[in-house]
C-alpha positions in Angstrom: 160.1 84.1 20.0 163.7 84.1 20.8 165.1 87.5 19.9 168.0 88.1 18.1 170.6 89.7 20.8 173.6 92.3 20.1 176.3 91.8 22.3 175.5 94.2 24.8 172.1 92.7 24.8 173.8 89.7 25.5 175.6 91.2 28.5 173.1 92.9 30.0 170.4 89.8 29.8 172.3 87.8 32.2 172.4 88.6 36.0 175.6 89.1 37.8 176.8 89.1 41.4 174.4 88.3 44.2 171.6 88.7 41.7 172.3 85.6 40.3 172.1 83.9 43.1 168.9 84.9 44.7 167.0 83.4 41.9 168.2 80.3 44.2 167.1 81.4 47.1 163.5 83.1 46.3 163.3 79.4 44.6 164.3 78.3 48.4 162.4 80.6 50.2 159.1 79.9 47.7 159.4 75.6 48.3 157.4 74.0 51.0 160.0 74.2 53.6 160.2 77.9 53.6 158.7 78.4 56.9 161.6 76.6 57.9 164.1 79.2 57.1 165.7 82.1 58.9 166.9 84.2 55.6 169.8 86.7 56.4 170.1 87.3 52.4 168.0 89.7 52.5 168.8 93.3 51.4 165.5 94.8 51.7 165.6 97.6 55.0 163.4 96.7 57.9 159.9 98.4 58.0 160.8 100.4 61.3 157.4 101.8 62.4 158.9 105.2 62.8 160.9 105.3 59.5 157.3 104.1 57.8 155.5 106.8 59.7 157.7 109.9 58.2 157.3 109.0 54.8 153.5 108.4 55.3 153.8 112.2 57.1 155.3 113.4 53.6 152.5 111.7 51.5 150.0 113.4 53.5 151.9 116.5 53.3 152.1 116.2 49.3 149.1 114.7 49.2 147.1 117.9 50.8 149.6 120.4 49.3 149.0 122.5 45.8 152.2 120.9 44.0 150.5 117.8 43.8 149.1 117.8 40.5 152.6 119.3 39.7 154.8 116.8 41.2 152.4 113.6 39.9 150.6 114.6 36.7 153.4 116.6 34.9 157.1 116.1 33.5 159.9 117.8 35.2 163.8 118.5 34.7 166.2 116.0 33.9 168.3 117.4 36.7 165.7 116.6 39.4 162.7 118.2 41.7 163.4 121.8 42.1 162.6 121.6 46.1 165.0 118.1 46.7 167.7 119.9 45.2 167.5 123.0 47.0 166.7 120.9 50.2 170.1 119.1 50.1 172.6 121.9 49.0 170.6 123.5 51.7 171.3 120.8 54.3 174.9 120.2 53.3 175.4 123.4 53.1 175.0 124.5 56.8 176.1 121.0 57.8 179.4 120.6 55.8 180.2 124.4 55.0 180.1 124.3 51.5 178.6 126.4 48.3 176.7 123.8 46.7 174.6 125.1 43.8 171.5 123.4 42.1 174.2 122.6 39.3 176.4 120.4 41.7 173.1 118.3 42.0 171.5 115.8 39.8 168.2 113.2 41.3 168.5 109.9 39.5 166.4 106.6 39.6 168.2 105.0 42.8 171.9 105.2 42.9 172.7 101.7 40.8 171.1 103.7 37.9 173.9 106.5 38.8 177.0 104.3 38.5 175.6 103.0 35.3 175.6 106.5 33.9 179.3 106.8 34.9 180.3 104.0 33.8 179.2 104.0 30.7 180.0 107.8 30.1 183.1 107.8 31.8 184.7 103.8 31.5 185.1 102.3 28.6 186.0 103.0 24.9 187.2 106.5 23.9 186.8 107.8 20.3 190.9 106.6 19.7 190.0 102.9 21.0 191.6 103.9 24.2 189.8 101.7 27.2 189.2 104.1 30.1 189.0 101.7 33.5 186.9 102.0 36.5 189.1 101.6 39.5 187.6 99.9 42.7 190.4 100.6 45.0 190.1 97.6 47.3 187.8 94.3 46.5 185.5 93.0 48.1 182.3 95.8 47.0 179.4 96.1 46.3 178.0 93.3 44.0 176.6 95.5 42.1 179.3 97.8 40.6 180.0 94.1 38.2 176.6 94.6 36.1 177.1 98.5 35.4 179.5 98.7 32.1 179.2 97.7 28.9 182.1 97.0 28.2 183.0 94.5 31.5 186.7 94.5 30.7 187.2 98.1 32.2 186.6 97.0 36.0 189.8 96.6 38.4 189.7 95.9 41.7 192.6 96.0 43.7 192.9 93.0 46.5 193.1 94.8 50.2 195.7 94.4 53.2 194.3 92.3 55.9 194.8 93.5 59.3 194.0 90.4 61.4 193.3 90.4 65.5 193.6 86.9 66.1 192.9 86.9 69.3 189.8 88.5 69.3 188.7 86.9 65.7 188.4 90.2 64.1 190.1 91.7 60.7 189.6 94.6 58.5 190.4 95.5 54.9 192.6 98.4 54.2 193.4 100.0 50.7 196.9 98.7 49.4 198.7 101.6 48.0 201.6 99.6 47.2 199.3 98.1 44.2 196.8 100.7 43.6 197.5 102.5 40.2 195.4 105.1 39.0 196.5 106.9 36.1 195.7 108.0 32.4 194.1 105.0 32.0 191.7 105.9 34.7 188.4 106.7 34.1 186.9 106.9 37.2 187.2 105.4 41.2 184.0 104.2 42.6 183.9 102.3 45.9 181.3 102.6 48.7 181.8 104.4 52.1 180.6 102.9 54.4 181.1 99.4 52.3 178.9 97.4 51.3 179.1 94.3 52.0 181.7 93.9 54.2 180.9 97.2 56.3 184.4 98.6 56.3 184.7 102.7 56.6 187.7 104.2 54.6 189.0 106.6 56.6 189.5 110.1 56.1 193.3 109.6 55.6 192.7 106.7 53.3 190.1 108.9 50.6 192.0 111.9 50.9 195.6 109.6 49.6 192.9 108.1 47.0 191.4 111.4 45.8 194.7 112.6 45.4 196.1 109.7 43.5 193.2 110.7 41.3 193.1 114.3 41.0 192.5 114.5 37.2 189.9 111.9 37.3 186.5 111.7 39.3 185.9 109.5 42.2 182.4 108.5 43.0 182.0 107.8 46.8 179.3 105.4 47.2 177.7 106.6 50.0 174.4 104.8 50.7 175.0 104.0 54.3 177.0 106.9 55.2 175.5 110.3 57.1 173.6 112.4 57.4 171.0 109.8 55.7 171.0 107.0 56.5 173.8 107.5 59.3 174.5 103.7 59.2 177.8 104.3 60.4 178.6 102.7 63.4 182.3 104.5 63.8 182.3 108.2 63.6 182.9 109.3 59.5 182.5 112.2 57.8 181.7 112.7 54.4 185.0 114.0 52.2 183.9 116.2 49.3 187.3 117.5 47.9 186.4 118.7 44.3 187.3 115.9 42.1 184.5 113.6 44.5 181.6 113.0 43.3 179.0 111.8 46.8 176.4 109.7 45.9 173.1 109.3 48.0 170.6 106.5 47.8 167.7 106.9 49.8 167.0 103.0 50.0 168.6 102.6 53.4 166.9 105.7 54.9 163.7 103.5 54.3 162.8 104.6 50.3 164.1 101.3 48.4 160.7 101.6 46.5 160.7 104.9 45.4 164.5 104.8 43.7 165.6 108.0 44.8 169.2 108.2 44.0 171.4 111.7 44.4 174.7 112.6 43.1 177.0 115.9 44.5 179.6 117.1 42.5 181.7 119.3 40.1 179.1 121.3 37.4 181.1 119.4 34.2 180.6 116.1 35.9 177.4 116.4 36.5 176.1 118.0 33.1 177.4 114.5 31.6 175.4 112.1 34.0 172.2 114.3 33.5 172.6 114.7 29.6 172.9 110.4 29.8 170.2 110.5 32.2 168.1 112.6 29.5 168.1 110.5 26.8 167.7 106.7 29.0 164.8 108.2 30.8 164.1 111.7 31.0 164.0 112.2 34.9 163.3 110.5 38.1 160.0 109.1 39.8 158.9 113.1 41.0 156.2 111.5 43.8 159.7 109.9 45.8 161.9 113.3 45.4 159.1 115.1 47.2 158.2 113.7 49.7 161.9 113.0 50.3 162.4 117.0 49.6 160.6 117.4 53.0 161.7 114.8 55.3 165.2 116.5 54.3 164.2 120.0 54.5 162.3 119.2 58.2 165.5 118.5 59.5 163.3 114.6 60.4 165.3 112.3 58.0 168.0 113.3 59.2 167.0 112.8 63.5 165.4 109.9 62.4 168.6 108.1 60.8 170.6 108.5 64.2 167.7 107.9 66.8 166.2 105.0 65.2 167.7 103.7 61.8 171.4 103.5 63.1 170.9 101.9 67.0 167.8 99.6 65.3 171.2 97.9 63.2 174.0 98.3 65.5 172.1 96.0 68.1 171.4 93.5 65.7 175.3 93.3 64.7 175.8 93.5 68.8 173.6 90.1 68.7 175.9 88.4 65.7 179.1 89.5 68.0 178.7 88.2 70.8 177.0 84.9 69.4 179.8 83.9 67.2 182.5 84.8 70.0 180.4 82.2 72.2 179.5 80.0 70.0 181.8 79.5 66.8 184.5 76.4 67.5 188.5 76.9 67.6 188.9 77.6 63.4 190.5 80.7 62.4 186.9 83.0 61.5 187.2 86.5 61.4 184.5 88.9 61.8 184.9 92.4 59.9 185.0 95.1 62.3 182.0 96.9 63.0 182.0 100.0 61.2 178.5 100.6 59.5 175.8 98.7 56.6 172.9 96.5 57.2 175.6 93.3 56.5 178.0 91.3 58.8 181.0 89.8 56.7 182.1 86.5 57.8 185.6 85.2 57.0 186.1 81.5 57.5 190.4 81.3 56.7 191.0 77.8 55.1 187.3 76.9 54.7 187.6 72.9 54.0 184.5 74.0 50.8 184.2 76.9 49.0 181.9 79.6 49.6 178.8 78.1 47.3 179.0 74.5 49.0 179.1 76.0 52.5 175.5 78.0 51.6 173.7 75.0 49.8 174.9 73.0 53.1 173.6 75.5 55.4 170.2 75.5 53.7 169.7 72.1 55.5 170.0 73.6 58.6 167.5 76.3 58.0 169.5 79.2 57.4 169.6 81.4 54.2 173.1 83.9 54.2 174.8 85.0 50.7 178.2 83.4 49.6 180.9 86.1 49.4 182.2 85.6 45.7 180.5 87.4 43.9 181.5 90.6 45.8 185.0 90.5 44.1 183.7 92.6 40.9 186.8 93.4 38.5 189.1 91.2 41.0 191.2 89.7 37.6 192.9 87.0 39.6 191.2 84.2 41.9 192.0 84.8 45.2 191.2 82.0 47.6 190.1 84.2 50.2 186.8 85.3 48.0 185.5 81.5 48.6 185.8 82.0 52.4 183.0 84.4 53.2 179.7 85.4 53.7 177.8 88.6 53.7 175.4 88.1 56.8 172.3 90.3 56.6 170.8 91.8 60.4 167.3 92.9 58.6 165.4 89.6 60.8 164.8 89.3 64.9 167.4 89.6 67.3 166.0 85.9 68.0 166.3 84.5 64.9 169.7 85.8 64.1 171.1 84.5 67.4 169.2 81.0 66.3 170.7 81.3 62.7 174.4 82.1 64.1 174.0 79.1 66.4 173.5 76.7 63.7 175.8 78.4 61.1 178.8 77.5 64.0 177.7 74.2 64.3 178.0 73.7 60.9 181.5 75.0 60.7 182.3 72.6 63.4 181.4 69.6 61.3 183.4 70.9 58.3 186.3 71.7 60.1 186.1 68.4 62.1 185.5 66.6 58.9 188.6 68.4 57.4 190.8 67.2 60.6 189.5 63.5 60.4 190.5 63.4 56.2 
Protein backbone atom coordinates (compact mmCIF):
# COMPACT_ATOMS: atom_id res chain seq x y z
CA UNK A 1 0.00 0.00 0.00
CA UNK A 2 1.24 3.40 -0.98
CA UNK A 3 0.06 5.84 1.56
CA UNK A 4 -1.45 8.92 0.94
CA UNK A 5 1.33 11.71 2.16
CA UNK A 6 0.64 15.36 3.54
CA UNK A 7 3.27 17.58 2.76
CA UNK A 8 5.23 17.42 5.77
CA UNK A 9 5.01 13.74 5.34
CA UNK A 10 6.43 14.27 2.22
CA UNK A 11 9.29 16.16 3.67
CA UNK A 12 10.14 14.22 6.29
CA UNK A 13 10.03 10.77 4.22
CA UNK A 14 13.02 11.65 2.23
CA UNK A 15 16.64 11.66 3.80
CA UNK A 16 18.76 14.76 3.65
CA UNK A 17 22.40 15.54 4.00
CA UNK A 18 24.98 12.74 4.55
CA UNK A 19 22.02 10.46 5.32
CA UNK A 20 21.26 10.23 1.86
CA UNK A 21 24.24 9.25 0.92
CA UNK A 22 25.16 6.46 3.14
CA UNK A 23 22.46 4.42 1.71
CA UNK A 24 25.43 4.36 -1.02
CA UNK A 25 27.84 3.39 0.94
CA UNK A 26 26.23 0.66 3.41
CA UNK A 27 25.24 -0.65 -0.28
CA UNK A 28 29.26 -0.32 -0.80
CA UNK A 29 30.31 -1.57 2.30
CA UNK A 30 27.49 -4.68 2.07
CA UNK A 31 28.83 -5.81 -1.88
CA UNK A 32 31.46 -8.44 -2.19
CA UNK A 33 34.37 -6.19 -2.31
CA UNK A 34 33.79 -4.74 1.10
CA UNK A 35 36.66 -6.29 2.68
CA UNK A 36 38.41 -4.30 0.36
CA UNK A 37 37.55 -1.02 1.85
CA UNK A 38 39.09 1.33 4.45
CA UNK A 39 35.68 3.41 5.36
CA UNK A 40 36.42 6.86 6.93
CA UNK A 41 32.47 7.68 6.68
CA UNK A 42 31.85 6.53 9.54
CA UNK A 43 30.26 8.49 12.39
CA UNK A 44 29.89 5.85 14.89
CA UNK A 45 32.64 6.54 18.10
CA UNK A 46 35.30 3.88 18.53
CA UNK A 47 34.60 1.22 21.23
CA UNK A 48 37.60 2.35 23.43
CA UNK A 49 37.92 -0.46 25.98
CA UNK A 50 37.97 2.05 28.80
CA UNK A 51 34.95 4.20 27.67
CA UNK A 52 33.05 0.57 27.22
CA UNK A 53 34.15 -0.42 30.67
CA UNK A 54 32.48 2.81 32.55
CA UNK A 55 29.28 2.41 31.17
CA UNK A 56 29.24 -1.37 31.90
CA UNK A 57 30.46 -0.04 35.67
CA UNK A 58 27.02 2.13 35.63
CA UNK A 59 24.93 -0.91 34.42
CA UNK A 60 26.18 -2.91 37.24
CA UNK A 61 25.73 -0.09 39.52
CA UNK A 62 21.90 0.30 38.33
CA UNK A 63 21.64 -2.98 37.83
CA UNK A 64 22.32 -3.97 41.74
CA UNK A 65 20.79 -0.67 43.01
CA UNK A 66 16.95 -0.26 44.43
CA UNK A 67 15.94 2.38 41.57
CA UNK A 68 16.05 -0.18 39.10
CA UNK A 69 12.60 -1.17 38.90
CA UNK A 70 12.12 2.62 39.08
CA UNK A 71 14.34 3.74 36.38
CA UNK A 72 13.23 0.58 33.84
CA UNK A 73 9.66 -0.54 34.62
CA UNK A 74 8.01 2.92 35.36
CA UNK A 75 7.25 6.40 33.45
CA UNK A 76 9.03 9.47 34.49
CA UNK A 77 9.08 13.33 33.91
CA UNK A 78 9.03 14.85 30.73
CA UNK A 79 11.86 17.13 31.95
CA UNK A 80 14.18 14.10 32.55
CA UNK A 81 15.71 11.68 35.41
CA UNK A 82 15.63 13.41 38.65
CA UNK A 83 19.41 12.23 39.55
CA UNK A 84 21.01 13.31 35.67
CA UNK A 85 19.57 16.55 36.19
CA UNK A 86 20.80 17.23 39.49
CA UNK A 87 24.17 15.55 38.45
CA UNK A 88 24.83 18.22 35.78
CA UNK A 89 23.67 21.50 37.42
CA UNK A 90 25.78 19.95 40.06
CA UNK A 91 28.87 19.47 37.84
CA UNK A 92 28.53 22.81 36.05
CA UNK A 93 27.84 24.31 38.77
CA UNK A 94 31.25 23.95 40.68
CA UNK A 95 32.96 23.76 37.28
CA UNK A 96 31.55 26.97 35.55
CA UNK A 97 30.21 28.95 38.72
CA UNK A 98 26.85 29.14 37.92
CA UNK A 99 23.16 28.70 39.67
CA UNK A 100 21.76 26.22 37.40
CA UNK A 101 18.42 24.85 38.66
CA UNK A 102 16.52 21.57 37.71
CA UNK A 103 14.39 24.06 35.53
CA UNK A 104 17.43 25.24 33.35
CA UNK A 105 17.55 21.47 32.43
CA UNK A 106 15.61 19.34 30.18
CA UNK A 107 17.05 15.20 29.00
CA UNK A 108 15.81 14.59 25.49
CA UNK A 109 16.24 11.51 23.09
CA UNK A 110 19.88 12.43 21.67
CA UNK A 111 20.50 16.02 20.75
CA UNK A 112 19.15 15.79 16.91
CA UNK A 113 15.68 15.19 18.63
CA UNK A 114 16.53 18.70 20.54
CA UNK A 115 17.11 20.88 17.49
CA UNK A 116 13.95 19.41 16.07
CA UNK A 117 12.06 20.66 19.06
CA UNK A 118 13.51 24.18 18.39
CA UNK A 119 13.08 24.32 15.22
CA UNK A 120 9.81 23.50 14.96
CA UNK A 121 8.76 25.62 18.12
CA UNK A 122 10.90 28.35 17.57
CA UNK A 123 11.51 28.54 13.28
CA UNK A 124 8.92 28.71 11.16
CA UNK A 125 5.42 30.16 10.78
CA UNK A 126 4.03 32.50 13.48
CA UNK A 127 0.19 32.86 14.09
CA UNK A 128 0.43 36.35 11.64
CA UNK A 129 2.13 34.23 8.68
CA UNK A 130 5.38 35.73 9.81
CA UNK A 131 8.40 33.05 8.92
CA UNK A 132 10.73 33.01 11.90
CA UNK A 133 14.40 31.81 10.42
CA UNK A 134 17.00 29.63 12.00
CA UNK A 135 20.27 31.37 11.58
CA UNK A 136 23.44 29.06 11.14
CA UNK A 137 26.04 31.77 11.36
CA UNK A 138 28.72 30.35 9.14
CA UNK A 139 28.15 27.16 6.64
CA UNK A 140 29.55 24.43 6.42
CA UNK A 141 27.63 22.44 9.75
CA UNK A 142 26.43 19.87 10.77
CA UNK A 143 24.42 17.82 8.11
CA UNK A 144 21.99 17.30 10.15
CA UNK A 145 20.60 20.79 11.25
CA UNK A 146 18.92 20.45 7.03
CA UNK A 147 16.31 17.58 8.12
CA UNK A 148 15.08 19.38 11.41
CA UNK A 149 12.20 22.02 10.21
CA UNK A 150 9.14 21.63 8.74
CA UNK A 151 9.06 24.24 7.03
CA UNK A 152 12.83 23.94 5.15
CA UNK A 153 12.54 27.48 3.84
CA UNK A 154 13.53 28.99 7.38
CA UNK A 155 17.27 27.81 7.29
CA UNK A 156 20.20 30.46 6.43
CA UNK A 157 23.48 29.84 6.58
CA UNK A 158 25.86 32.43 6.18
CA UNK A 159 29.14 31.56 3.87
CA UNK A 160 32.46 32.00 6.18
CA UNK A 161 35.87 34.02 5.68
CA UNK A 162 38.59 31.80 4.77
CA UNK A 163 41.85 32.35 6.37
CA UNK A 164 44.24 30.44 4.22
CA UNK A 165 48.18 29.40 5.26
CA UNK A 166 49.36 28.52 1.99
CA UNK A 167 52.40 27.59 2.94
CA UNK A 168 51.63 25.14 5.29
CA UNK A 169 48.21 23.90 3.44
CA UNK A 170 46.09 24.87 6.21
CA UNK A 171 42.78 27.18 6.40
CA UNK A 172 40.03 27.89 8.78
CA UNK A 173 36.56 29.26 8.67
CA UNK A 174 35.67 32.31 10.53
CA UNK A 175 32.08 33.94 11.07
CA UNK A 176 31.59 36.89 8.60
CA UNK A 177 29.93 39.61 10.47
CA UNK A 178 29.99 41.83 7.51
CA UNK A 179 27.00 39.43 6.23
CA UNK A 180 25.58 37.95 9.30
CA UNK A 181 22.06 39.52 10.03
CA UNK A 182 20.16 38.48 12.80
CA UNK A 183 17.12 40.34 13.61
CA UNK A 184 13.30 40.26 14.03
CA UNK A 185 13.12 37.78 11.73
CA UNK A 186 15.25 35.60 13.76
CA UNK A 187 14.07 32.75 15.38
CA UNK A 188 16.86 31.20 16.68
CA UNK A 189 21.03 30.64 16.05
CA UNK A 190 22.11 27.12 16.13
CA UNK A 191 25.69 26.13 15.09
CA UNK A 192 27.93 23.49 16.71
CA UNK A 193 30.98 24.23 18.94
CA UNK A 194 33.39 22.47 18.39
CA UNK A 195 31.98 22.01 14.60
CA UNK A 196 30.97 19.31 13.14
CA UNK A 197 32.23 18.49 10.36
CA UNK A 198 34.83 20.62 9.65
CA UNK A 199 36.20 20.75 13.41
CA UNK A 200 36.45 24.52 13.65
CA UNK A 201 36.11 26.09 17.46
CA UNK A 202 34.37 29.53 17.53
CA UNK A 203 36.09 31.34 19.80
CA UNK A 204 35.11 33.00 22.75
CA UNK A 205 35.28 36.44 21.05
CA UNK A 206 33.38 35.20 18.04
CA UNK A 207 30.07 33.64 20.35
CA UNK A 208 30.11 36.42 22.61
CA UNK A 209 29.71 39.20 19.14
CA UNK A 210 27.08 36.42 18.05
CA UNK A 211 25.15 36.09 21.36
CA UNK A 212 25.03 39.65 21.30
CA UNK A 213 23.87 40.24 17.86
CA UNK A 214 21.07 37.94 19.16
CA UNK A 215 20.20 39.11 22.48
CA UNK A 216 16.35 38.93 22.04
CA UNK A 217 16.52 35.65 20.46
CA UNK A 218 18.01 32.14 21.67
CA UNK A 219 21.18 30.66 20.42
CA UNK A 220 21.52 26.93 20.74
CA UNK A 221 25.37 26.04 20.95
CA UNK A 222 25.69 22.67 19.67
CA UNK A 223 28.02 21.29 21.77
CA UNK A 224 28.50 17.53 21.31
CA UNK A 225 32.21 17.52 21.11
CA UNK A 226 32.96 20.26 23.37
CA UNK A 227 33.99 19.77 27.43
CA UNK A 228 33.61 18.61 29.96
CA UNK A 229 32.07 15.50 27.97
CA UNK A 230 33.28 14.51 25.54
CA UNK A 231 36.30 17.10 25.71
CA UNK A 232 36.99 16.50 21.95
CA UNK A 233 38.52 19.77 21.78
CA UNK A 234 41.86 19.68 20.70
CA UNK A 235 42.52 23.81 21.35
CA UNK A 236 41.67 24.98 24.73
CA UNK A 237 37.59 26.25 24.77
CA UNK A 238 35.38 26.94 27.26
CA UNK A 239 31.86 26.69 27.24
CA UNK A 240 29.98 30.39 26.94
CA UNK A 241 26.61 30.33 28.74
CA UNK A 242 25.51 34.04 28.69
CA UNK A 243 21.67 33.90 29.26
CA UNK A 244 20.17 34.07 25.97
CA UNK A 245 22.44 30.42 25.14
CA UNK A 246 21.00 27.60 25.18
CA UNK A 247 24.24 24.52 25.62
CA UNK A 248 23.33 21.42 24.23
CA UNK A 249 24.92 17.98 25.28
CA UNK A 250 24.82 14.79 23.36
CA UNK A 251 26.30 11.99 25.11
CA UNK A 252 27.05 10.11 21.72
CA UNK A 253 30.68 11.12 21.59
CA UNK A 254 31.31 10.39 25.28
CA UNK A 255 30.68 6.72 24.03
CA UNK A 256 26.38 6.61 24.53
CA UNK A 257 25.34 6.95 20.64
CA UNK A 258 22.94 3.93 21.58
CA UNK A 259 21.33 5.13 24.41
CA UNK A 260 20.25 8.78 22.83
CA UNK A 261 20.92 10.79 25.72
CA UNK A 262 20.67 14.36 24.61
CA UNK A 263 20.72 17.48 27.34
CA UNK A 264 19.85 21.03 26.92
CA UNK A 265 20.96 24.08 29.56
CA UNK A 266 19.17 27.13 29.50
CA UNK A 267 16.76 30.01 30.39
CA UNK A 268 13.49 28.43 32.48
CA UNK A 269 10.91 29.98 29.41
CA UNK A 270 13.05 28.34 26.87
CA UNK A 271 13.13 25.41 28.26
CA UNK A 272 9.34 24.92 29.40
CA UNK A 273 8.65 25.19 25.45
CA UNK A 274 11.14 22.32 24.31
CA UNK A 275 9.80 20.01 27.23
CA UNK A 276 5.98 20.91 26.70
CA UNK A 277 6.94 19.78 22.66
CA UNK A 278 8.90 16.98 24.01
CA UNK A 279 5.63 16.00 26.10
CA UNK A 280 3.33 15.49 23.51
CA UNK A 281 6.09 13.70 20.57
CA UNK A 282 7.10 11.30 23.19
CA UNK A 283 6.59 11.81 26.74
CA UNK A 284 10.37 11.51 28.03
CA UNK A 285 13.60 10.04 27.33
CA UNK A 286 15.08 6.34 27.34
CA UNK A 287 15.38 6.44 31.64
CA UNK A 288 18.00 3.15 31.53
CA UNK A 289 20.67 5.81 29.41
CA UNK A 290 20.03 8.92 31.82
CA UNK A 291 21.07 6.74 34.75
CA UNK A 292 23.60 5.21 34.22
CA UNK A 293 24.90 8.40 32.60
CA UNK A 294 23.61 10.30 36.01
CA UNK A 295 26.55 8.39 37.68
CA UNK A 296 29.45 8.39 35.38
CA UNK A 297 28.71 12.37 35.70
CA UNK A 298 28.16 12.50 39.33
CA UNK A 299 31.60 10.17 39.90
CA UNK A 300 33.46 12.84 38.50
CA UNK A 301 34.64 9.40 35.76
CA UNK A 302 33.03 10.79 32.52
CA UNK A 303 34.43 13.52 32.90
CA UNK A 304 38.55 12.06 33.57
CA UNK A 305 37.72 9.73 31.10
CA UNK A 306 36.94 12.24 28.18
CA UNK A 307 40.45 14.03 28.63
CA UNK A 308 42.65 10.84 29.55
CA UNK A 309 41.41 8.60 26.89
CA UNK A 310 38.50 9.88 24.55
CA UNK A 311 40.37 13.26 23.55
CA UNK A 312 44.33 11.89 22.97
CA UNK A 313 42.60 8.40 21.40
CA UNK A 314 41.35 11.25 18.34
CA UNK A 315 43.98 13.76 18.45
CA UNK A 316 46.59 11.06 17.41
CA UNK A 317 44.59 9.77 14.75
CA UNK A 318 44.18 13.48 13.20
CA UNK A 319 48.24 13.66 14.06
CA UNK A 320 48.37 10.54 11.57
CA UNK A 321 46.06 12.31 8.64
CA UNK A 322 48.61 15.55 9.23
CA UNK A 323 51.51 14.46 8.69
CA UNK A 324 50.45 11.93 5.80
CA UNK A 325 48.92 14.40 3.60
CA UNK A 326 51.88 17.00 4.25
CA UNK A 327 54.16 14.07 2.87
CA UNK A 328 52.24 12.69 0.59
CA UNK A 329 49.56 14.95 -1.15
CA UNK A 330 51.17 16.47 -4.70
CA UNK A 331 51.76 20.34 -5.41
CA UNK A 332 47.65 21.32 -5.76
CA UNK A 333 46.35 23.95 -3.60
CA UNK A 334 44.52 21.32 -0.54
CA UNK A 335 43.94 22.70 2.60
CA UNK A 336 43.50 20.98 5.68
CA UNK A 337 41.07 22.66 8.46
CA UNK A 338 43.02 23.37 11.43
CA UNK A 339 42.96 21.10 14.15
CA UNK A 340 40.66 22.28 16.69
CA UNK A 341 38.39 19.27 17.92
CA UNK A 342 35.50 16.38 16.37
CA UNK A 343 36.03 12.91 15.37
CA UNK A 344 36.30 14.44 11.38
CA UNK A 345 39.21 15.84 9.31
CA UNK A 346 37.88 18.38 6.54
CA UNK A 347 39.68 18.24 3.41
CA UNK A 348 39.60 21.25 1.00
CA UNK A 349 40.82 20.42 -2.49
CA UNK A 350 40.63 24.46 -4.17
CA UNK A 351 39.84 24.07 -7.91
CA UNK A 352 39.03 20.35 -7.79
CA UNK A 353 39.07 19.34 -11.68
CA UNK A 354 35.26 17.05 -10.40
CA UNK A 355 33.02 17.91 -8.01
CA UNK A 356 32.82 16.58 -4.62
CA UNK A 357 30.38 13.37 -5.57
CA UNK A 358 32.66 12.22 -8.67
CA UNK A 359 35.77 12.48 -6.57
CA UNK A 360 34.06 9.82 -3.81
CA UNK A 361 32.57 7.31 -6.40
CA UNK A 362 36.26 7.49 -8.03
CA UNK A 363 37.92 6.87 -4.80
CA UNK A 364 35.73 3.86 -4.08
CA UNK A 365 38.00 2.12 -6.75
CA UNK A 366 40.85 2.59 -4.78
CA UNK A 367 39.39 1.18 -1.69
CA UNK A 368 38.60 4.10 0.26
CA UNK A 369 35.12 5.13 1.62
CA UNK A 370 35.22 9.26 2.90
CA UNK A 371 31.87 11.55 2.70
CA UNK A 372 31.63 14.27 0.02
CA UNK A 373 31.39 17.75 1.65
CA UNK A 374 28.07 19.10 0.01
CA UNK A 375 25.70 18.24 1.83
CA UNK A 376 27.18 20.11 4.91
CA UNK A 377 26.05 23.47 3.45
CA UNK A 378 22.39 23.17 5.10
CA UNK A 379 20.38 26.62 4.36
CA UNK A 380 23.48 27.85 2.17
CA UNK A 381 20.75 29.59 -0.48
CA UNK A 382 23.47 30.14 -3.18
CA UNK A 383 25.86 27.53 -4.74
CA UNK A 384 29.14 28.11 -3.81
CA UNK A 385 31.77 26.29 -5.64
CA UNK A 386 33.83 25.75 -2.69
CA UNK A 387 31.02 23.18 -1.20
CA UNK A 388 32.03 20.62 -4.12
CA UNK A 389 35.66 20.74 -3.00
CA UNK A 390 35.66 18.83 0.26
CA UNK A 391 35.46 15.98 2.20
CA UNK A 392 34.71 15.28 5.77
CA UNK A 393 37.46 12.59 6.71
CA UNK A 394 36.36 10.35 9.64
CA UNK A 395 39.61 9.16 12.27
CA UNK A 396 37.16 6.32 13.96
CA UNK A 397 39.55 3.29 11.86
CA UNK A 398 43.50 2.30 12.65
CA UNK A 399 46.18 4.60 12.62
CA UNK A 400 47.36 2.06 9.81
CA UNK A 401 44.62 2.13 7.75
CA UNK A 402 44.04 5.81 7.74
CA UNK A 403 47.73 6.41 6.80
CA UNK A 404 46.94 3.62 3.94
CA UNK A 405 43.60 5.39 2.95
CA UNK A 406 45.36 9.05 2.85
CA UNK A 407 48.11 7.50 0.68
CA UNK A 408 45.79 6.51 -1.96
CA UNK A 409 43.30 9.38 -1.57
CA UNK A 410 46.70 11.74 -2.75
CA UNK A 411 47.40 9.56 -5.42
CA UNK A 412 44.24 9.96 -6.62
CA UNK A 413 44.36 13.77 -6.50
CA UNK A 414 47.49 13.44 -8.42
CA UNK A 415 45.85 11.88 -11.38
CA UNK A 416 42.93 14.37 -11.42
CA UNK A 417 44.96 17.29 -11.15
CA UNK A 418 47.45 15.79 -13.73
CA UNK A 419 44.61 14.93 -15.97
CA UNK A 420 43.28 18.59 -15.54
CA UNK A 421 46.86 19.97 -16.59
CA UNK A 422 47.15 17.52 -19.72
CA UNK A 423 43.24 18.85 -20.95
Amino acid sequence: MAPALTQFGQQMSHLTGVRAIMKDIIETLQSEQSAEFINLSAGNPVILPEVEQLWRACTGELLDSSDYGEVVCRYGSSRGYEPLIDAIATDFNQRYKLNLKAENILITPGSQSLYFLAANALGGYTPAGELKEIILPLSPDYTGYGGVALYPEAVRAYRPKLELDRVAHRFKYRPDFSQLTIGDQTGFVLFSRPCNPTGNVLTDEEVTRITSLAANVPVFIDSAYAPPFPALNFTAMTPVLTPNVVHCISLSKAGLPGERVGIAIGDAAVIRVLESFQTNLCIHSSRYGQAIAARAIASGALAEIATTVIRPHYQQKFAVIEATLDDAMPDVPWYLHQAEGSIFAWLWLQDLPMDDQAFYQALKRYGVIIVPGSPFFPGLKDDWPHKHECFRISLTDTAERIEVAIRRLAKLTEEVYSQRAID
